[in-house]
N, C-alpha and C positions, 0 to 999 in steps of 0.2 A: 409472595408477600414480603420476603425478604431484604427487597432493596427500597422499602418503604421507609428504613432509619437507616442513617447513614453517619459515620462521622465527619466531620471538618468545623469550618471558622468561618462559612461565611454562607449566608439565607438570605432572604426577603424577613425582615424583623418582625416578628410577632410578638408582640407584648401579652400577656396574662396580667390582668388586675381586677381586684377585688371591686366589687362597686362602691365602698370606701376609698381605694386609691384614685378610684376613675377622677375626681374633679382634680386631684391634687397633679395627675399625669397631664389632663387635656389643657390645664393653663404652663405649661412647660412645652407645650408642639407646638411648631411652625403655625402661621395662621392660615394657612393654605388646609391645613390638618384638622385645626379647631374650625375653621370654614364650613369644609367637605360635612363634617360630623354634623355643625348644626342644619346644614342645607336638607342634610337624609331625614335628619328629626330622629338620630342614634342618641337615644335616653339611658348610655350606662347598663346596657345590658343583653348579651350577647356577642354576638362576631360581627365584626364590621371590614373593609376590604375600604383602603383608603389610598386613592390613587395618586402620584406625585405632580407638580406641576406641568409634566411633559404628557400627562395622561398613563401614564404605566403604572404599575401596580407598585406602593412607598412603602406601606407596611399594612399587616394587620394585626387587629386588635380583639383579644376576648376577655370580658367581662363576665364573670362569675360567681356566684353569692357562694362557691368551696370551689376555688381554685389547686384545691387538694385529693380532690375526688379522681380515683383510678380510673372513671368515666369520663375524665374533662373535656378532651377530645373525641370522644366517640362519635358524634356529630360532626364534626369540625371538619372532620378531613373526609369525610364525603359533601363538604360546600366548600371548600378551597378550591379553585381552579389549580390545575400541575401547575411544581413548580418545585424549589428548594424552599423552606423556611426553617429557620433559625430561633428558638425559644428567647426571649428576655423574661426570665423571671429566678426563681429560686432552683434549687439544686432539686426539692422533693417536688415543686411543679414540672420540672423537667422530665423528671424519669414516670412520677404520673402520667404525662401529658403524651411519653413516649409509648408506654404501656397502652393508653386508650387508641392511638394513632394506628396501632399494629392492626390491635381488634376492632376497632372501629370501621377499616377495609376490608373487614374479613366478608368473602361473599364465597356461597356453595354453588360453582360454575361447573358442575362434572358434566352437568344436561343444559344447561340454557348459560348458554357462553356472552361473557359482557367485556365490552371493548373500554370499557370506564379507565382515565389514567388517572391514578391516584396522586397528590400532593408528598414529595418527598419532608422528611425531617431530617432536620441536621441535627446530631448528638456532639456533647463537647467531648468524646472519647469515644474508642473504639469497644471497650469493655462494657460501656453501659447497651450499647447497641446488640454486642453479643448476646448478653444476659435478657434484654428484653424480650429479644427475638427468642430464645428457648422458652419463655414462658409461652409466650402467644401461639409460637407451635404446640406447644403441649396442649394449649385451649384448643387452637383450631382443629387441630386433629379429633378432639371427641367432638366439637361443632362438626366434622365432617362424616365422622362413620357413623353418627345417630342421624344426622341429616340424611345418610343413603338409603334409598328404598331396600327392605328387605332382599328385595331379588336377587338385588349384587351385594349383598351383606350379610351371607350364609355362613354358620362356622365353617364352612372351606374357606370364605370370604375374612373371615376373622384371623383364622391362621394364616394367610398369606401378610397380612399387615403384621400379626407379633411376629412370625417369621423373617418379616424386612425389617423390622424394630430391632428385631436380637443380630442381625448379621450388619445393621449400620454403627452398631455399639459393643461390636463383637461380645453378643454375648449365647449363650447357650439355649437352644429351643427343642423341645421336644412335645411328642400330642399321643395321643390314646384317642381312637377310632373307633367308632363302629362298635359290633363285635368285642372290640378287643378291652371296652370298656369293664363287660364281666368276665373277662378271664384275669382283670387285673383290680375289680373289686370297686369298681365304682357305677353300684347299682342303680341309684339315683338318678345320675346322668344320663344312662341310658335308658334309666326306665320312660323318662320324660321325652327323653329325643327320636324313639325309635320309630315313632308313627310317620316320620320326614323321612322322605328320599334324601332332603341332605343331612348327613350321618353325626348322630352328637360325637362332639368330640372335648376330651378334655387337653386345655394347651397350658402348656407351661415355659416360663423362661427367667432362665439363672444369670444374674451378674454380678460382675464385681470380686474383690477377695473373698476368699474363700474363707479366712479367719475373721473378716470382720463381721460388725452385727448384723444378724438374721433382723432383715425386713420383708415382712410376705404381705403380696394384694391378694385380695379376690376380689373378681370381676363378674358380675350375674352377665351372663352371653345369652339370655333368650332371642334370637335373633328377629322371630316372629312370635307372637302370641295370641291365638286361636281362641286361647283359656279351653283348649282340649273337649273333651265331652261335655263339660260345662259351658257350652260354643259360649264366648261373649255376644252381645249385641253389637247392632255395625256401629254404634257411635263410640262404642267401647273397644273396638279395633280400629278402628281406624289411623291412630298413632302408633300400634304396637310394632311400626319397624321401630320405638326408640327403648323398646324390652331387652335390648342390650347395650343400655346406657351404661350398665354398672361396670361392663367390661371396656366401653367407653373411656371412663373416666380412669380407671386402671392404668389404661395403653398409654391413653397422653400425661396420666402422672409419671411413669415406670422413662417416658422419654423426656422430662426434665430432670429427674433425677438423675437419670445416664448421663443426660448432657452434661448436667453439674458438677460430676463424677462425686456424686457424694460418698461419703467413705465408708459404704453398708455391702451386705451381701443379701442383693435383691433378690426376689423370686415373686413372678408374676405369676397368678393360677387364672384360668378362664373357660368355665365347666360352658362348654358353644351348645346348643340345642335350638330347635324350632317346636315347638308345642302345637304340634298338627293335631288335624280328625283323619286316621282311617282305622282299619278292621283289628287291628295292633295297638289303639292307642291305650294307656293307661286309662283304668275307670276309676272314678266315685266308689268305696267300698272297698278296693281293694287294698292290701297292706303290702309292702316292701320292706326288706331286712334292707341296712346303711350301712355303708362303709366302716363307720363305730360299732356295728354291731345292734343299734339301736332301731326298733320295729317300729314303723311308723304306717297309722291307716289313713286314707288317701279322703278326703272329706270334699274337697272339691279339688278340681284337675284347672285351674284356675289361678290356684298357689301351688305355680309350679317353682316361685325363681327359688323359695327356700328348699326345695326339693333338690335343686343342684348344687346350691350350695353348700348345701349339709355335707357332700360328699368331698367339696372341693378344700372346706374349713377343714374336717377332717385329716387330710391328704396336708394340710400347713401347721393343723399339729403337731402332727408326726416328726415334725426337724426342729420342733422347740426354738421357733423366733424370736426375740426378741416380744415383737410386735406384730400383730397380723393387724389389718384395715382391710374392711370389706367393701365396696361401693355396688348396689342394687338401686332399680327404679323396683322398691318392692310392694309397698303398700299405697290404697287412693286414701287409709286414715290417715297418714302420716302429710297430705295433701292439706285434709280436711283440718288436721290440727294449725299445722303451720304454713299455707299456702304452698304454692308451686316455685316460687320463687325464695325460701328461707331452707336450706335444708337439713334434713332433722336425724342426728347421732346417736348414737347407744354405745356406753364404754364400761369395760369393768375393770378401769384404772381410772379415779378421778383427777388424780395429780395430771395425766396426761391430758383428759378432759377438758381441765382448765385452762392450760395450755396451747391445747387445741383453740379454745374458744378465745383467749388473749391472742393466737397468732390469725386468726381470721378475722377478728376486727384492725390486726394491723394492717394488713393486708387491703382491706376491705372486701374479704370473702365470708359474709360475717356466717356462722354453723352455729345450733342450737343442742342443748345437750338436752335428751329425753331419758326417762327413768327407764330403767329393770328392775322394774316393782313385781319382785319376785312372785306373789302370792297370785298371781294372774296367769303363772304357768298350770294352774291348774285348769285354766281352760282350755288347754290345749292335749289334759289328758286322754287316752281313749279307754272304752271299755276290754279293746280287743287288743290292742299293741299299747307300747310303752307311751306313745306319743301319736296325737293329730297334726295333721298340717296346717289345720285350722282353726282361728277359736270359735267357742260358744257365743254366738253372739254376735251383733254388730259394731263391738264396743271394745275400745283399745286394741285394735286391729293392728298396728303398728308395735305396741311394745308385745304383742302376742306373737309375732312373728319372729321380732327379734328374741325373743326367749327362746323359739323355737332353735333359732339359729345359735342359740349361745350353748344349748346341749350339745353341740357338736365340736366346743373348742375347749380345749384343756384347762384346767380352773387357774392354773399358774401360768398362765401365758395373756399378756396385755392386749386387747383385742377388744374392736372398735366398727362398729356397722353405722354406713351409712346409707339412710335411706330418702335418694334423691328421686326430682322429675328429669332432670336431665334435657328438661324444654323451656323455651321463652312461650310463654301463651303470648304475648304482648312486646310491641318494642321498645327498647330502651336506647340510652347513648352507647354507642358502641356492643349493643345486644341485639341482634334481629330476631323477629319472630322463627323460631326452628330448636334444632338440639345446643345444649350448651351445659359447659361445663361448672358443676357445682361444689366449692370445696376442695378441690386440686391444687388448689397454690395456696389455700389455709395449712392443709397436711404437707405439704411442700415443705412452708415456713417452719410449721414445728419441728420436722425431720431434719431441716437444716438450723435450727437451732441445737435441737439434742445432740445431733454430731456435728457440731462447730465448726462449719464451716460460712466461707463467704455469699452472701445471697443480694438479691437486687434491692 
């Protein structure tokens, strides 16, 4: 998809206008143009394809009630016939318009191959072209590993991507196996993964100076989820190849930030597991001691993704980050509060919070800031260990989780859970129904504000 934007000086003219500008533009064309237009009975809204006097194609035209919207094109450029075009419009409709055009194309062809030739765009620069194209990679890459069927997207399957992630950006990759997960104290991980023939594993990958700021992801890697002894229903598996959305959204954040070279010292964590049923699997009842030290009784085998990642927050404590960001598909409350499509934060820094939430409406990745209404982690007490997995209840299900999750991170470290779907139910301009990225170029935006550097 990369030779979708292009730069140069010269396209097939594509106007953008607001449907206020439309009458002031269409008494200024040729009348061959003003003809064409009234003959279709094109009413000022939409795309139109307006052909020159010779019959070939003169220019076209999009009409838009927010010619500003990061969507503009998302449509567009699967109804252009190939070709070059050339933006007339503003500087921030341009690089909108470039942005929607990338993702707009995006199709998941690994199994059903499409011969489709997409419409080129002309950029007036070679830099805006770069910079858009690292963003859409970084989308389409989680559009694409939540899109893949579990089968070929096993934590072996996970680590070979951070693995090619870390050695295209030279940067440093290491994993914990198997086995080798309790000899090196991340019980968690494996308590949840060991029921799978393919083996949890925990991955990690370091970039960047080594003196600059600590930034750590974590990534929930459930690759598949069974919901273990607690079998889900079939309508309630049936998407769980996208239960490693959260390690998803990690991968293609951790690859525009590389790309960017922003000036952090990254560390990607990604606790990989399959939440199988056999004769091994973790039960209901049982308790596990955490990497913290912290005893936790296992309430249902169903909340498993905080179960790895208690061990994985843990293990990003430890190097005192700056900042840790966690990205999980972890709760259906956090679904039921804010839909599938808004997705919903927990921070115990509000300055950053704020931040967060003014760099996602610039963006237009817009993120919701949800409470740590602390007095709720009491429901997630147990009689018999320090902590449940689960709350009491079918009620605040989301911030009960994340409380969960916030025991496991240092109280003086800025740390930030998001709790996405990581799917389109529905499609949109330049969003097809499948896996997709939520809040990655919000947290982008603010990380490239905080270390100052240049962004798209």
């Amino acid at each position: 998809m990369t030779d979708l934007l292009i730069s140069g000086a010269s396209g097939t003219p594509f106007a953008i206008l607001t449907s206020e500008e439309y009458s002031d533009w269409l008494a200024q064309q040729p009348t061959h143009v003003q003809t064409w237009l009234s003959s279709t009975g094109f009413e000022g809204k939409g795309l139109s394809l307006i052909p020159g006097t010779d019959g070939s194609l003169f220019q076209a035209i999009l009409v838009s009630d927010d010619c500003h919207s990061y969507w503009l094109c998302g449509d567009v450029v699967n109804e252009l016939p190939a070709g070059q075009y050339q933006i007339q419009g503003s500087d921030e409709q341009i690089k909108v318009a470039a942005f929607s055009w990338g993702l707009g194309a995006y199709q998941f062809d690994r199994y059903k191959q499409s011969n489709k030739e997409f419409p080129q765009l002309i950029l007036p620069d070679q830099a805006l072209v770069d910079a858009t194209n690292k963003l859409v990679r970084g989308v389409s890459i989680v559009r694409d590993l939540v899109n893949t069927p579990a089968a070929d997207m096993m934590p072996q399957h996970l680590s070979e991507v951070l693995s090619n992630l870390a050695q295209e950006f030279d940067a440093e990759f290491n994993e914990i196996v198997g086995d080798e997960l309790l000899d090196a104290n991340y019980p968690t991980i494996h308590m949840v993964g060991r029921a799978s023939d393919n083996k949890p594993r925990l991955l990690d990958l370091t970039w960047g100076d080594e003196d600059a700021p600590k930034v750590t992801l974590v990534g929930k890697g459930v690759c598949f989820d069974s919901g273990g002894l607690d079998l889900k229903p079939a309508a309630g598996m049936r998407l769980m190849k996208k239960d490693m959305g959260g390690a998803a959204h990690v991968i293609g954040l951790a690859s525009i930030i590389m790309a960017n070279n922003l000036p952090v010292r990254l560390r990607v964590l990604v606790p990989a597991v399959e939440n199988a049923v056999s004769a091994n699997a973790f039960r209901p009842g049982d308790v596990i001691k955490t990497r913290k030290g912290l005893t936790v009784e296992i309430d249902n085998t169903d909340a498993e993704g905080r179960l790895v990642l208690c061990d994985a927050l843990s293990e990003a404590s430890d190097e005192q980050p700056e900042v840790i960001i966690d990205f999980a598909t972890l709760t259906g409350a956090m679904r039921v509060a804010l839909g599938t499509e808004l997705p919903g934060f927990f921070s115990t820094d509000n300055k950053l919070a704020q931040q967060l939430t003014e760099s996602g409406l610039a963006v237009q990745d817009p993120v919701w800031q949800m409470p740590l209404h602390a007095p709720y982690f009491d429901l997630i007490k147990s009689n018999v260990a320090d902590l449940s997995n689960c709350g009491q209840g079918p009620f605040g299900g989301a911030i009960t989780a994340a409380l969960y999750l916030q025991a496991f991170v240092d109280e003086n470290i800025s740390w930030t859970h998001f709790d996405v779907m990581a799917w389109n139910n529905r499609k949109l301009p330049g969003r097809p129904v499948g896996g997709e990225a939520f809040g990655i170029r919000a947290v982008f935006d603010y990380l490239a504000n905080r270390y100052e550097i240049d962004k798209l």
